[in-house]
N, C-alpha and C positions, 0 to 999 in steps of 0.2 A: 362744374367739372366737365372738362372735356372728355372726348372718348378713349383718346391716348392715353391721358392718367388715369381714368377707368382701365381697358385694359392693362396698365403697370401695375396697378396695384392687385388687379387679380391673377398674372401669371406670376406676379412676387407670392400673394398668399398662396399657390398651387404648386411653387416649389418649395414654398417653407413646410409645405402639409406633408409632402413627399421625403424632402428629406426626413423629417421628424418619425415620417412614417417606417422611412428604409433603417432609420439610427433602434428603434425601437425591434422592426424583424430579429437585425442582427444581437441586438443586447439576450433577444432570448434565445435564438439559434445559440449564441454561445453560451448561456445558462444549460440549455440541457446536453449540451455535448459535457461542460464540465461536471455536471451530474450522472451522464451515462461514464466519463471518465472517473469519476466518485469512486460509483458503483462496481466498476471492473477494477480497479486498483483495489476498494477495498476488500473481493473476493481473491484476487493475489495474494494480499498481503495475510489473508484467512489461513490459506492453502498452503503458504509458505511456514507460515506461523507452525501449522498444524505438523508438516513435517519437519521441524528443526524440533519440533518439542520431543518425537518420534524417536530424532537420532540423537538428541541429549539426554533420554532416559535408556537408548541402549550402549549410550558410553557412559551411563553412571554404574549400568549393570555391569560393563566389564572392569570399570575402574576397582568396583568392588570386588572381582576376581580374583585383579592380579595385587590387589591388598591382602588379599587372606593369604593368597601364592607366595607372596613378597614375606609373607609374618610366618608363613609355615618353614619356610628357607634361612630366618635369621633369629628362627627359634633356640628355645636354649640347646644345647647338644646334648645327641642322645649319649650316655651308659651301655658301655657294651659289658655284658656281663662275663668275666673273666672266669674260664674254668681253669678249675685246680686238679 
């Protein structure tokens, strides 16, 4: 083996090492950003949860209002008591 294909082949394995090495950084650099993005999305989606549930039970309480409101108005009619 001469010295020239000694050195090829070890600045070939010294970039194959490096890429493999930069492809791996980045696979987990993007694993925990998409985990810290998990994480905050899935406290959003908590928080939002928490208050739609908030304003869908204070629009059942007034739906049931203006039901009674609604039944008290198309009730039967009152008797008015006629004086003689």
């Amino acid at each position: 083996m001469s010295v020239e294909l000694l050195a090829l082949i070890i600045s070939t394995l010294t970039l194959l090492l490096g890429f493999i090495t930069v492809i791996g950084w980045l696979v987990t650099r993007t694993d925990r950003q998409f985990e810290r993005l998990a994480q905050n999305l899935g406290a959003r989606v908590d928080s939002v949860e928490h208050t739609l549930a908030a304003r869908i039970a204070s629009v059942e309480r007034e739906l049931v209002e203006v039901k009674i409101a609604v039944a008290r108005m198309e009730g039967p009619p009152r008797h008015l008591v006629v004086g003689r």
